[in-house]
Backbone and ligand atoms as CSV (ligand in chain L), in Angstrom:
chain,resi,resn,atom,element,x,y,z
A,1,UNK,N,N,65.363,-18.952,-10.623
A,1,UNK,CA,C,66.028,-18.226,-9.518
A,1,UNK,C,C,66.462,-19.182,-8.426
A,2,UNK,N,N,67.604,-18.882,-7.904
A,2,UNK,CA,C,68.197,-19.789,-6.622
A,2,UNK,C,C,67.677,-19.568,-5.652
A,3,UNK,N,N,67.637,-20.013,-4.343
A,3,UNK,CA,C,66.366,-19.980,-3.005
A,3,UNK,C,C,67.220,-18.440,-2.660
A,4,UNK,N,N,68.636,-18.396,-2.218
A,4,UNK,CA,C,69.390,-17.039,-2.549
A,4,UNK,C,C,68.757,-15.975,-3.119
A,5,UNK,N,N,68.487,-16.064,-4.035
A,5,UNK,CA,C,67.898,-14.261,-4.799
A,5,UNK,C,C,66.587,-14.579,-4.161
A,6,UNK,N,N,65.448,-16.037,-4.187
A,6,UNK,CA,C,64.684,-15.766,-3.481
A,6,UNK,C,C,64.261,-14.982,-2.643
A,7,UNK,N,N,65.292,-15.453,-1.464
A,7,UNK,CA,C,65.333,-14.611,-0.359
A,7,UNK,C,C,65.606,-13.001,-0.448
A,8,UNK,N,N,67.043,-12.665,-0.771
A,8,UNK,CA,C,66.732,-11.308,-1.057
A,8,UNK,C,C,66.241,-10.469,-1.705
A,9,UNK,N,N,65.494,-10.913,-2.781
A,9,UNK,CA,C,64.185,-10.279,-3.369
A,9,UNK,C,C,63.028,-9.933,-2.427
A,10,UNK,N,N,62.688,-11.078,-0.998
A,10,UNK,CA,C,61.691,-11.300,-0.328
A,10,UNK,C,C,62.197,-9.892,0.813
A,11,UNK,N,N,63.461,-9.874,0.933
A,11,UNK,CA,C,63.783,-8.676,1.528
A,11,UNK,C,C,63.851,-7.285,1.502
A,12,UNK,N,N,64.019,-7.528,0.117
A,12,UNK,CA,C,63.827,-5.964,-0.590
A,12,UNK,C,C,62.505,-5.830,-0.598
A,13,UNK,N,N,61.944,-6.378,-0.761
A,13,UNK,CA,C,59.929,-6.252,-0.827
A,13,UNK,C,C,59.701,-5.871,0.458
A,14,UNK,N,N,60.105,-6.369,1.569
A,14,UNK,CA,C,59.594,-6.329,2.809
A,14,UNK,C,C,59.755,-4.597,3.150
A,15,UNK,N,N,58.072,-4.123,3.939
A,15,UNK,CA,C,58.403,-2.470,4.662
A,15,UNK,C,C,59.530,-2.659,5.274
A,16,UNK,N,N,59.975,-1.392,5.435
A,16,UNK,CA,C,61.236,-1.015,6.587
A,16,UNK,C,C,60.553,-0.421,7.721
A,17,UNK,N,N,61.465,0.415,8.667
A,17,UNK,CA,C,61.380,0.885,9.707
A,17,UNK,C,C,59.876,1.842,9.876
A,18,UNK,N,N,60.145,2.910,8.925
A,18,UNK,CA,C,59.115,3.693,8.710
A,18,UNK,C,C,57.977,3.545,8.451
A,19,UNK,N,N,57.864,2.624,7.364
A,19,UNK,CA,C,56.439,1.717,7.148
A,19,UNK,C,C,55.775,1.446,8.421
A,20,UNK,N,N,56.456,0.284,8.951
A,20,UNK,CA,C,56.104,-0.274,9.983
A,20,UNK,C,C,55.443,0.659,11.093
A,21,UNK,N,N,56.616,1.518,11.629
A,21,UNK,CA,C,56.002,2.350,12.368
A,21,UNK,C,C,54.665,2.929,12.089
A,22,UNK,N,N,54.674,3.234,10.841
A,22,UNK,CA,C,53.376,4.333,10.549
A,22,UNK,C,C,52.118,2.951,10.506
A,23,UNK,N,N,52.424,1.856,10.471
A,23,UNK,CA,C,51.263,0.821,10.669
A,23,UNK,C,C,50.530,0.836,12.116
A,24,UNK,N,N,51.808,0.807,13.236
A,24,UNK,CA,C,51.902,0.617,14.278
A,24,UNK,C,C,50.924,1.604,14.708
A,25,UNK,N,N,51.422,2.824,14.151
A,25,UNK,CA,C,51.039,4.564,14.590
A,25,UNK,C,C,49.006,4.186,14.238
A,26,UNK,N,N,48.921,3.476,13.481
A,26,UNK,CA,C,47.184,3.729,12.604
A,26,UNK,C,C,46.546,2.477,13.992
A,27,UNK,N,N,47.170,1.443,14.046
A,27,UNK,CA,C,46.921,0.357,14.948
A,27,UNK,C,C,46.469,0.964,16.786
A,28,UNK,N,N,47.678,2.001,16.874
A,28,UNK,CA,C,47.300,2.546,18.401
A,28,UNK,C,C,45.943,3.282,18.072
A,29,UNK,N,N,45.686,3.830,16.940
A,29,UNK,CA,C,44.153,4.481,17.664
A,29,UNK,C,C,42.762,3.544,17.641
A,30,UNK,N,N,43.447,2.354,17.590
A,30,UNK,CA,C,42.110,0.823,17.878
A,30,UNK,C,C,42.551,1.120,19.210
A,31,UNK,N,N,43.811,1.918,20.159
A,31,UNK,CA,C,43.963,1.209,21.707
A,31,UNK,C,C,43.090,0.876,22.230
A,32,UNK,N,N,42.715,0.298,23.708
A,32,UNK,CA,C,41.318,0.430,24.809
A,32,UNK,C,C,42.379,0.992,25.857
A,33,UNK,N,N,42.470,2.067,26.256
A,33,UNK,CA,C,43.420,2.615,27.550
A,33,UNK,C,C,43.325,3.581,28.336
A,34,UNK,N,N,41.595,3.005,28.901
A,34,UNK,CA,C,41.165,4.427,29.393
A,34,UNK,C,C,41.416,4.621,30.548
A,35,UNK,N,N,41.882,3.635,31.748
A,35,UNK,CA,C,42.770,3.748,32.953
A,35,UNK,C,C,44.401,4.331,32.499
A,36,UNK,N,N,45.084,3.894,31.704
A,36,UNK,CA,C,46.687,4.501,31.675
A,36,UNK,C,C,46.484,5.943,30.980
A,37,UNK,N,N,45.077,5.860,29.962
A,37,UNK,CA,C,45.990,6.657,28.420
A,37,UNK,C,C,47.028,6.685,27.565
A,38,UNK,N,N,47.504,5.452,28.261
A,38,UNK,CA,C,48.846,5.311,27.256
A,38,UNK,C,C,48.495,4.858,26.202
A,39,UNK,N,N,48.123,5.457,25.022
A,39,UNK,CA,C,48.228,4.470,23.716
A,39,UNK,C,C,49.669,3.963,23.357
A,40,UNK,N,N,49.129,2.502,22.898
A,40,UNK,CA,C,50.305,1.661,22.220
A,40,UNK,C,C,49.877,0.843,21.073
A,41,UNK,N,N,50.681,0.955,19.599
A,41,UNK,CA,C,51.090,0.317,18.437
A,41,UNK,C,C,51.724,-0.354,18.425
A,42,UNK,N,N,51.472,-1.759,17.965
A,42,UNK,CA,C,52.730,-2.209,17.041
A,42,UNK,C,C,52.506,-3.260,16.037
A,43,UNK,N,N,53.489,-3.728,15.155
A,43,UNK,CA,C,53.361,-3.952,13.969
A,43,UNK,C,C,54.177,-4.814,13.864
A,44,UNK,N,N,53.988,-6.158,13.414
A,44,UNK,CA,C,54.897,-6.898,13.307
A,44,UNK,C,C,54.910,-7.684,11.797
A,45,UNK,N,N,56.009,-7.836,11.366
A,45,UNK,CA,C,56.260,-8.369,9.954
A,45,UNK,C,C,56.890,-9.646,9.821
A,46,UNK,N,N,56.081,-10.284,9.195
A,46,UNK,CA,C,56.406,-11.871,8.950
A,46,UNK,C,C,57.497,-11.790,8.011
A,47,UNK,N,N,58.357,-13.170,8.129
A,47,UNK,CA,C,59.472,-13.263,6.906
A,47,UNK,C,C,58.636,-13.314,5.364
A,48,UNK,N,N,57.512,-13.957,5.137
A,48,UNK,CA,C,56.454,-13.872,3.866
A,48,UNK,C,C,56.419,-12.146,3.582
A,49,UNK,N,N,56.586,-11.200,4.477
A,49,UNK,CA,C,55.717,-9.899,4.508
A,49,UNK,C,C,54.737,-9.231,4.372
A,50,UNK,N,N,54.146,-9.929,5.073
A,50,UNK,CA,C,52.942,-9.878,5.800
A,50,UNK,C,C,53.206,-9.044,7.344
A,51,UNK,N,N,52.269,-8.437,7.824
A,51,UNK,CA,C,52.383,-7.210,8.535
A,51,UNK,C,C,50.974,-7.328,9.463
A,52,UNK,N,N,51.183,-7.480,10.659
A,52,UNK,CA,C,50.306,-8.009,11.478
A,52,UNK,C,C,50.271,-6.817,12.806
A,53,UNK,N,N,49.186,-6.223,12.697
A,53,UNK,CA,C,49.252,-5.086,13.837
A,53,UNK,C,C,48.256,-5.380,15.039
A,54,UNK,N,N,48.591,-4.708,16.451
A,54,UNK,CA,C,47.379,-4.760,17.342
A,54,UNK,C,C,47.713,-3.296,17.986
A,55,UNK,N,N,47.199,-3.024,19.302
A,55,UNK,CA,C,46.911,-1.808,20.168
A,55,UNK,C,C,46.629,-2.936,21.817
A,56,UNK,N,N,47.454,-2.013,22.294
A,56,UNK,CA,C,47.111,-2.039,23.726
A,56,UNK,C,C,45.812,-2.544,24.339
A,57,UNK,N,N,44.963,-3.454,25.479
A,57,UNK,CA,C,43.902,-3.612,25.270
A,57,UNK,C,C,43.718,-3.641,26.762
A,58,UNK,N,N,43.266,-2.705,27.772
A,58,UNK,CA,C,43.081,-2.625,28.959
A,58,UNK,C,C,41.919,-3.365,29.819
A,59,UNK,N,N,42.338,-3.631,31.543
A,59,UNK,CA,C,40.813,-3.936,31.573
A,59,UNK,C,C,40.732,-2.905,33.090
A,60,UNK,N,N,39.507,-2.992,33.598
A,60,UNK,CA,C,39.264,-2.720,35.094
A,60,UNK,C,C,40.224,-3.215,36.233
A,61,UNK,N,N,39.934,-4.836,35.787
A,61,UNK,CA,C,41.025,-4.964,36.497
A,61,UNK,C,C,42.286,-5.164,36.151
A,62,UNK,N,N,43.202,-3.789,36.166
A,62,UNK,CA,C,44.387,-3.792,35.559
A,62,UNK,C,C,45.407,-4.368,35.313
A,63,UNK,N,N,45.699,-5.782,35.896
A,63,UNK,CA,C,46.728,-6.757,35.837
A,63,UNK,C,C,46.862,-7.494,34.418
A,64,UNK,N,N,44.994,-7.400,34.003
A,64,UNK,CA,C,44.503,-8.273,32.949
A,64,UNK,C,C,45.089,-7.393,31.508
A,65,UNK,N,N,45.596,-6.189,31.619
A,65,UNK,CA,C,45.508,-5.678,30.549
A,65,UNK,C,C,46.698,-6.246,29.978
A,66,UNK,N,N,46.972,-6.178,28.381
A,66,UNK,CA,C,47.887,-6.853,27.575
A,66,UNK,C,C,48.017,-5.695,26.755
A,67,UNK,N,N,49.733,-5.749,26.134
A,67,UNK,CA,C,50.461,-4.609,25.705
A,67,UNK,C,C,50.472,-5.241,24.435
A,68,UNK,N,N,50.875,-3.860,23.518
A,68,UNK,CA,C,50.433,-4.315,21.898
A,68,UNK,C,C,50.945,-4.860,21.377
A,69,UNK,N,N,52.366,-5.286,21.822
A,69,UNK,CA,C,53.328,-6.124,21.405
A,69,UNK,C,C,52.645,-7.446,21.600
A,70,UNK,N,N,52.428,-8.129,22.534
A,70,UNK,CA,C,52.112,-9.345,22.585
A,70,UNK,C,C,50.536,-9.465,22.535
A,71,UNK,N,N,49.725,-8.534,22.377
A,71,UNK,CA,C,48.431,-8.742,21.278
A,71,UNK,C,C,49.139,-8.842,19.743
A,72,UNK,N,N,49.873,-8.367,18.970
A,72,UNK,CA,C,49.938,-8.798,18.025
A,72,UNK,C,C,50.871,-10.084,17.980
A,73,UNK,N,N,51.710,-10.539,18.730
A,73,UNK,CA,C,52.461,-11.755,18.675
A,73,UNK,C,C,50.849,-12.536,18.426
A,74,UNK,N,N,49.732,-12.614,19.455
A,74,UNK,CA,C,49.169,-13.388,20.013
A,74,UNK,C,C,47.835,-13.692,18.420
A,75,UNK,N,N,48.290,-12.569,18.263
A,75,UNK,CA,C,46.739,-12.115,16.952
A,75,UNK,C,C,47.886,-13.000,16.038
A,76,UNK,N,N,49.134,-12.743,15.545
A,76,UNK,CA,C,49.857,-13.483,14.582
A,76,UNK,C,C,49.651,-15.463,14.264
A,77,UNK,N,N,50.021,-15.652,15.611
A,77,UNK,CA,C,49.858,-17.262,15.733
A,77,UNK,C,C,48.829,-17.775,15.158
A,78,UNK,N,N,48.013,-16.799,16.101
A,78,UNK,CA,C,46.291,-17.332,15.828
A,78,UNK,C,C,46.040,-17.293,14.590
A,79,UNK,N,N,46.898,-16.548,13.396
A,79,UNK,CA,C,46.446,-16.584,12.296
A,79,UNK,C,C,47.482,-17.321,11.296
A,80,UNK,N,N,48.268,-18.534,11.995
A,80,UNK,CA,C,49.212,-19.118,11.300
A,80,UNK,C,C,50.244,-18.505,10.793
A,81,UNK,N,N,50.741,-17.441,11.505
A,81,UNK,CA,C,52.126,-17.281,11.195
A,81,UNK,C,C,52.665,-17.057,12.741
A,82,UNK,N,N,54.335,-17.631,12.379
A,82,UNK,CA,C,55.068,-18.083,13.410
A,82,UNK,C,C,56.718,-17.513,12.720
A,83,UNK,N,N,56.316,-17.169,12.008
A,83,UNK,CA,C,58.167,-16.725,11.539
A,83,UNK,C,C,58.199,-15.068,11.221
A,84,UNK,N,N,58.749,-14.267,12.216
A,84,UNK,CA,C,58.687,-12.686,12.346
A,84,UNK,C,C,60.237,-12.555,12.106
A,85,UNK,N,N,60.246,-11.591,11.303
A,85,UNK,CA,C,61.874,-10.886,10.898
A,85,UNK,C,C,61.965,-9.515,11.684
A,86,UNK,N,N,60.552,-8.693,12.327
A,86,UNK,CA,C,60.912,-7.525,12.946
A,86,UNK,C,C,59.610,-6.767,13.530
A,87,UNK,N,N,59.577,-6.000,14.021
A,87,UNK,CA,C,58.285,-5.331,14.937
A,87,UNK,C,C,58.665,-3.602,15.159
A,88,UNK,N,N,57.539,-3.068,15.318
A,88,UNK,CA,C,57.659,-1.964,15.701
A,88,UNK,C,C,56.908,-1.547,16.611
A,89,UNK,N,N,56.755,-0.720,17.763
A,89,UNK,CA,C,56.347,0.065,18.646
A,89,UNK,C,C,56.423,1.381,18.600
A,90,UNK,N,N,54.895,2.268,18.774
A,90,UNK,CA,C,54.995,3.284,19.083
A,90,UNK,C,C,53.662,3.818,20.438
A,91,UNK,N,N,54.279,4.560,21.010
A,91,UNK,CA,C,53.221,4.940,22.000
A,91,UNK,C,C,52.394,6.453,21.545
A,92,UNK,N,N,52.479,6.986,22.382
A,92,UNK,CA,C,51.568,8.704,21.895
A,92,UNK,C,C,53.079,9.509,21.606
A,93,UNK,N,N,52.851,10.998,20.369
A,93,UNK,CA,C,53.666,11.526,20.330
A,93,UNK,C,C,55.040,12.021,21.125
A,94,UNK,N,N,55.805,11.811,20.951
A,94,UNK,CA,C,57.621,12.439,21.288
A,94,UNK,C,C,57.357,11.533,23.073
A,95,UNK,N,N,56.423,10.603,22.934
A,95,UNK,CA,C,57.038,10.051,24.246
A,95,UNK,C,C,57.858,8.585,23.887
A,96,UNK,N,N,58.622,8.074,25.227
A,96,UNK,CA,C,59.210,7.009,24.756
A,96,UNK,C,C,57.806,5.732,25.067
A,97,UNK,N,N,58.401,4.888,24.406
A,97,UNK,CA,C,57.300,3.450,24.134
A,97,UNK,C,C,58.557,2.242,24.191
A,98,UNK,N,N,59.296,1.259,25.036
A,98,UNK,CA,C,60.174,0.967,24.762
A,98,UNK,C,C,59.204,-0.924,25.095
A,99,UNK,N,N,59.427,-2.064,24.576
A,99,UNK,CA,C,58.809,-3.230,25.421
A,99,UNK,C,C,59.090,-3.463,26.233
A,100,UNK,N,N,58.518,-3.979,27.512
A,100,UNK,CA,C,58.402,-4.343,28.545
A,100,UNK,C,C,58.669,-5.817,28.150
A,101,UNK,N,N,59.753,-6.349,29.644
A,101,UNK,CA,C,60.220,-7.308,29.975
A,101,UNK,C,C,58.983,-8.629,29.590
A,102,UNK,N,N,58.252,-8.450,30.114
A,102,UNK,CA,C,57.591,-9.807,29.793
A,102,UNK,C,C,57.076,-10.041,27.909
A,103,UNK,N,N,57.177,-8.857,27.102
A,103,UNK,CA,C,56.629,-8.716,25.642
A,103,UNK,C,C,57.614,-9.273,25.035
A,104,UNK,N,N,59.024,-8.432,25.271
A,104,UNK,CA,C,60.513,-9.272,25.116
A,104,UNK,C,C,60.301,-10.795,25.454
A,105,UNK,N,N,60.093,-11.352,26.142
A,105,UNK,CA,C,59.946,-12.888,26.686
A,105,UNK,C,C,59.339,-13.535,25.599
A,106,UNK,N,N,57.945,-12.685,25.314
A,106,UNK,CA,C,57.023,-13.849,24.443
A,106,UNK,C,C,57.598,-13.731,23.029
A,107,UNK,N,N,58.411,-11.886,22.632
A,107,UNK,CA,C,58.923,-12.279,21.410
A,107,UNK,C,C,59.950,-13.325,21.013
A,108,UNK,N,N,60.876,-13.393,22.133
A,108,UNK,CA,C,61.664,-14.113,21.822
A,108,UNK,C,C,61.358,-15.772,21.982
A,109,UNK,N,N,60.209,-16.109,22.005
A,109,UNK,CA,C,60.003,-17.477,22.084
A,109,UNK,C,C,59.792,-17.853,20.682
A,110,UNK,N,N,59.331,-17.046,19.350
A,110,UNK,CA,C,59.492,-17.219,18.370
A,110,UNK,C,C,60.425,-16.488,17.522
A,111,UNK,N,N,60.981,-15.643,18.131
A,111,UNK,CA,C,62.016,-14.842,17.024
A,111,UNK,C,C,62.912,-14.404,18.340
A,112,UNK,N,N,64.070,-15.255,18.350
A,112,UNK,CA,C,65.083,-14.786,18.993
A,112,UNK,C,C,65.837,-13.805,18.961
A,113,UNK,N,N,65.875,-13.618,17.338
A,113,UNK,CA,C,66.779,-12.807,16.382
A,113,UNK,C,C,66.103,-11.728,15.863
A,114,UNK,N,N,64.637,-11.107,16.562
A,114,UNK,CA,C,63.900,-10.120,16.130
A,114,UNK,C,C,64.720,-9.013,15.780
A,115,UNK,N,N,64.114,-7.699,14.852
A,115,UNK,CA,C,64.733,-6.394,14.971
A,115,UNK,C,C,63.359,-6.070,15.423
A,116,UNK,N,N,63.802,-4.848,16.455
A,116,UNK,CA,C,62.871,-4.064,17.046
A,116,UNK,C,C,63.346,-2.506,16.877
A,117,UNK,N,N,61.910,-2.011,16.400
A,117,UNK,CA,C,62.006,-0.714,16.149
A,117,UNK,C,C,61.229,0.042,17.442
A,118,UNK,N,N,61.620,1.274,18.176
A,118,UNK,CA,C,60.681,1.715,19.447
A,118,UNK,C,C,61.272,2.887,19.121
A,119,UNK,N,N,60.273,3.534,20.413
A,119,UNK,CA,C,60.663,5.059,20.735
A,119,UNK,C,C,61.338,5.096,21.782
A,120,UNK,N,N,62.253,5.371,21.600
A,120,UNK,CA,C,63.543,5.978,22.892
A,120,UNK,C,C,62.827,7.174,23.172
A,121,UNK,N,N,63.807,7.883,24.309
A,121,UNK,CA,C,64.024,9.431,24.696
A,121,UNK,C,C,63.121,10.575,24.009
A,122,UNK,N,N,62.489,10.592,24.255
A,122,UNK,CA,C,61.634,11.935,23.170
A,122,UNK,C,C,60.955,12.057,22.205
A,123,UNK,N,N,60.599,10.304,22.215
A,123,UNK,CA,C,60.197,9.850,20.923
A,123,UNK,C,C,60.807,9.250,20.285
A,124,UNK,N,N,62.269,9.799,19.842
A,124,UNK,CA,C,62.921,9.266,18.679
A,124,UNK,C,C,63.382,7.659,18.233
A,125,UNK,N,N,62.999,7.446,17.069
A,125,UNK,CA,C,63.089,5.679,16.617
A,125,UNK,C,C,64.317,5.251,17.090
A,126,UNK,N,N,64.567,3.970,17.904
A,126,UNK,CA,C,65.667,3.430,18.161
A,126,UNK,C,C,65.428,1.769,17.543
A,127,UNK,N,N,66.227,1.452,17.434
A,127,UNK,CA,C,66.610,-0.108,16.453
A,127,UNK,C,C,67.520,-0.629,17.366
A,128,UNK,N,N,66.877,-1.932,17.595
A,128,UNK,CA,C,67.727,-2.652,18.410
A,128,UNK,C,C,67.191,-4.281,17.921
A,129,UNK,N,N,68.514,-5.231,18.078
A,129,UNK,CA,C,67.866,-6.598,18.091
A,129,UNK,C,C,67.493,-7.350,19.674
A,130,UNK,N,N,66.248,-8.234,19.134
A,130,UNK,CA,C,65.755,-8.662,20.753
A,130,UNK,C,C,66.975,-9.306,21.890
A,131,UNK,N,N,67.710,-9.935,21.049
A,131,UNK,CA,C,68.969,-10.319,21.246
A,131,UNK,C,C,69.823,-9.244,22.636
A,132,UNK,N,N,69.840,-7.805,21.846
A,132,UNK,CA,C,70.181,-6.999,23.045
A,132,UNK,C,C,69.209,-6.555,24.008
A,133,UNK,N,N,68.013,-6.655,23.400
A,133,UNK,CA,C,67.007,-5.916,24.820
A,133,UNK,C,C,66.664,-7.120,25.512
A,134,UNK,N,N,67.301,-8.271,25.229
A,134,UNK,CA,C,66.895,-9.500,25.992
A,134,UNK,C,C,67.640,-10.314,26.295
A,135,UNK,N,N,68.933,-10.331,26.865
A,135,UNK,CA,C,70.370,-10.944,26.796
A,135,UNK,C,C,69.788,-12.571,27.726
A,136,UNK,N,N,70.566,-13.182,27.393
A,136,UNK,CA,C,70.028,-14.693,28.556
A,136,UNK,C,C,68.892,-15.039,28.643
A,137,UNK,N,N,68.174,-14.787,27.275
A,137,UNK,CA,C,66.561,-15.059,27.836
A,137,UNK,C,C,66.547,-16.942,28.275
A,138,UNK,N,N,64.868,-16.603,28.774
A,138,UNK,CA,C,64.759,-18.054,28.876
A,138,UNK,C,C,64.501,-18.764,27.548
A,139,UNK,N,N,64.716,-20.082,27.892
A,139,UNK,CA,C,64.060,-20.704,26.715
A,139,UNK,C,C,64.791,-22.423,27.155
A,140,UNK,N,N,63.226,-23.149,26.572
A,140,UNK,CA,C,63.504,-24.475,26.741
A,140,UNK,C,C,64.655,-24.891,25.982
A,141,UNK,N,N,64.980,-25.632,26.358
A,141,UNK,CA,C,65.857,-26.489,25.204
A,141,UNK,C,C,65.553,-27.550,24.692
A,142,UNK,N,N,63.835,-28.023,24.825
A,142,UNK,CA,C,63.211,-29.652,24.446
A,142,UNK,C,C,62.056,-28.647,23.494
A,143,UNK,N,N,62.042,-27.370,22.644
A,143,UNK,CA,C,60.920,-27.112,22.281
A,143,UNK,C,C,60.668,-28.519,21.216
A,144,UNK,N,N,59.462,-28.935,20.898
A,144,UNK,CA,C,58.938,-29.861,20.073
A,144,UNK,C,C,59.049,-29.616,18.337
A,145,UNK,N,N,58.868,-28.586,18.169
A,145,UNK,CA,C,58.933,-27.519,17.326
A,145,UNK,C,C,57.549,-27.916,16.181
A,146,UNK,N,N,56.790,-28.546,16.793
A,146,UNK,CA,C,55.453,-29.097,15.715
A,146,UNK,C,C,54.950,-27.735,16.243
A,147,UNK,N,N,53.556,-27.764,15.395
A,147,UNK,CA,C,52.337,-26.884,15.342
A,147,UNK,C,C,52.135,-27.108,16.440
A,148,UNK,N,N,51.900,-28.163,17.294
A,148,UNK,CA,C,50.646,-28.340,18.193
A,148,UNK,C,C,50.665,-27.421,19.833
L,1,THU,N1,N,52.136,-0.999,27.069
L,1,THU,C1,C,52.217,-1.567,25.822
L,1,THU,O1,O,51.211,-1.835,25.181
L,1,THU,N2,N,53.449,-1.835,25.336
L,1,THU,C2,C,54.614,-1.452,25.922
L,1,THU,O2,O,55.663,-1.670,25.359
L,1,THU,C3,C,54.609,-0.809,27.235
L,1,THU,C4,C,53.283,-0.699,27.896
L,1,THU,C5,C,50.807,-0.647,27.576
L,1,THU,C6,C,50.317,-1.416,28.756
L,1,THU,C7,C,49.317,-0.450,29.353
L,1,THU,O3,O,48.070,-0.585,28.680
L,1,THU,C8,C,49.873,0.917,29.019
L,1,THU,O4,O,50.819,0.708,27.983
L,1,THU,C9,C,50.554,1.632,30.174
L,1,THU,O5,O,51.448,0.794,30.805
C-alpha cells in the first residue's frame, strides 16, 4: 500500500462526530463542578485514532479550575501524543458548551487545523475548524519543534 491509501484507510477507521461526542458525553460524568454545575466533556482524537477524553475539574478557589478541553489536551501530551485531527465538547443537555478563548489558544498550539465539534444554541452539534473559532491566533514563529 502507498503512504496515500495509508492515510485514508487511517481516516475511514477514525470515530466521527457522533462517536466522539458520545465519548465526551460518558467523560463529563467524571466532571468535579460543584461551584458552576456546569458539566463539561470532551474528547479528543489523535491522527493514530486514538481518543483521549477528560471532564471539567473545579477548585474552591475558582480561578484554578481547568475546562475539559484543555484537561484533555493536557492528559494527551502527558501521554505522548501531540498530533490531534479533531475534538469534541459537550456540556449538560440542550445547553450550549462552546470553548472558551483561552482552550482555543492551547488547542491551537498543537493543532492549528483542528475540527471542533460543540454545542451551539440549544444544544445542537455545530462543526467548526479552530482556524475559524480562532482567527490570528498567537503563535511563535521559533517553535523548536523537539519533544523537549
Ligand atoms: N468549561 C469547560 O470545561 N469548557 C468550556 O468550553 C467552557 C467552560 C467549564 C469551566 C467551569 O468548570 C465550568 O465549565 C463553568 O464555566
Amino acid at each position: 500500500v502507498t503512504a496515500r491509501t495509508r492515510a485514508d484507510r487511517a481516516r475511514a477507521s477514525r470515530p466521527g462526530a457522533a462517536e466522539l461526542m458520545r465519548v465526551a458525553n460518558a467523560a463529563r460524568r467524571q466532571s468535579y463542578a460543584p461551584y458552576s454545575r456546569f458539566t463539561v466533556g470532551a474528547a479528543l482524537l489523535t491522527r493514530g485514532g486514538r481518543v483521549i477524553a477528560a471532564s471539567n475539574v473545579e477548585n474552591s478557589s475558582y480561578g484554578l479550575s481547568i475546562c475539559a478541553e484543555r484537561a484533555a489536551v493536557f492528559k494527551a501530551i502527558s501521554e505522548g501524543e501531540r498530533d490531534f485531527v479533531a475534538i469534541a465538547v459537550t456540556g449538560p443537555a440542550g445547553r450550549a458548551a462552546q470553548p472558551c478563548g483561552s482552550c482555543r489558544q492551547v488547542l491551537h498550539e498543537f493543532a492549528p487545523g483542528l475540527i471542533v465539534h460543540f454545542r451551539g444554541a440549544g444544544g445542537r452539534t455545530l462543526t467548526r475548524s479552530l482556524d475559524q473559532l480562532l482567527p490570528h491566533a498567537f503563535d511563535f514563529d521559533h517553535k523548536t519543534g523537539g519533544r523537549s
